[in-house]
N, C-alpha and C positions, 0 to 999 in steps of 0.2 A: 504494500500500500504506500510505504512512504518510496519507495523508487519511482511508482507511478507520479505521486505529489511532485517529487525532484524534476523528474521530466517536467511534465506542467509549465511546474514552478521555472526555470528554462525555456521553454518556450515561451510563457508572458512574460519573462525579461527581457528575449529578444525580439519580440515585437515592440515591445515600448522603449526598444531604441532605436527600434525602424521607425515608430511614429513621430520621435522626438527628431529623428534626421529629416524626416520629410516636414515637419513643424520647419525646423530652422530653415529648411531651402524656401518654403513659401514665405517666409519673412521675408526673406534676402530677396524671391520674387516680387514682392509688395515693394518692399521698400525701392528696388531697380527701377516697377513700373511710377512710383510717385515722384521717386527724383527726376524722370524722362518728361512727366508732365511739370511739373515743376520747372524743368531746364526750356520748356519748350515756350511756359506760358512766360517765363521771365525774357523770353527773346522774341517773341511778338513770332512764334512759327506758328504754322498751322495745326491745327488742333481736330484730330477725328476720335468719332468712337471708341477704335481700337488703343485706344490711348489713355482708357479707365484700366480697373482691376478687371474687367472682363470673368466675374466668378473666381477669383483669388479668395476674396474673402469664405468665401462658400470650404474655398478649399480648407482653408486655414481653420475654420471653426471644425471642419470634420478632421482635423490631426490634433488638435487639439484636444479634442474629446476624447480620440482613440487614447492620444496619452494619459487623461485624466482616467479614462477606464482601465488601461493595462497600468496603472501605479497603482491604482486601489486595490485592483486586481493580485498583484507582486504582493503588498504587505497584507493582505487575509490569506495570503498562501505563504508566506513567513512566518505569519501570527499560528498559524494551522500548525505547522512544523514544528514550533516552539511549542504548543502545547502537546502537539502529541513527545518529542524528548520529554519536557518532562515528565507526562504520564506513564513510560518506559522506563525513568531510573529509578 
């Protein structure tokens, strides 16, 4: 039972550093797209649609999330392990 828990436990730690890496790059997406707009409107260029976050934010809230869930996730499967050692010693 607790090899099965370890697996797991292993696997929602490395998704919730897949979701924290895909977190940081859509920041680093947002942030790219705002400074573009930004450089674009401080110089009097043309300005199109494609030139919003275009569903960035959409992204960002669902890695976001993943992360908040696979961390909650990680410590009730710590918390789990911790109690069952000590119900074993």
């Amino acid at each position: 039972m607790t090899n099965e828990i370890n697996n797991n436990l292993m696997i929602l730690e490395a998704e919730k550093e897949r979701a924290e890496l895909r977190l940081k790059e859509q920041i680093k997406s947002i942030r790219n797209a705002l400074d573009n707009l930004e450089y674009k409107l401080n110089n009097n260029y043309s300005l199109y649609d494609s030139d919003g976050l275009q569903g960035n934010g959409v992204c960002l809230d669902v890695y976001l999330n993943k992360l908040v869930v696979y961390k909650e996730a990680v410590k009730r499967f710590k918390s789990h392990l911790d109690c069952n050692k000590k119900g074993s010693e």
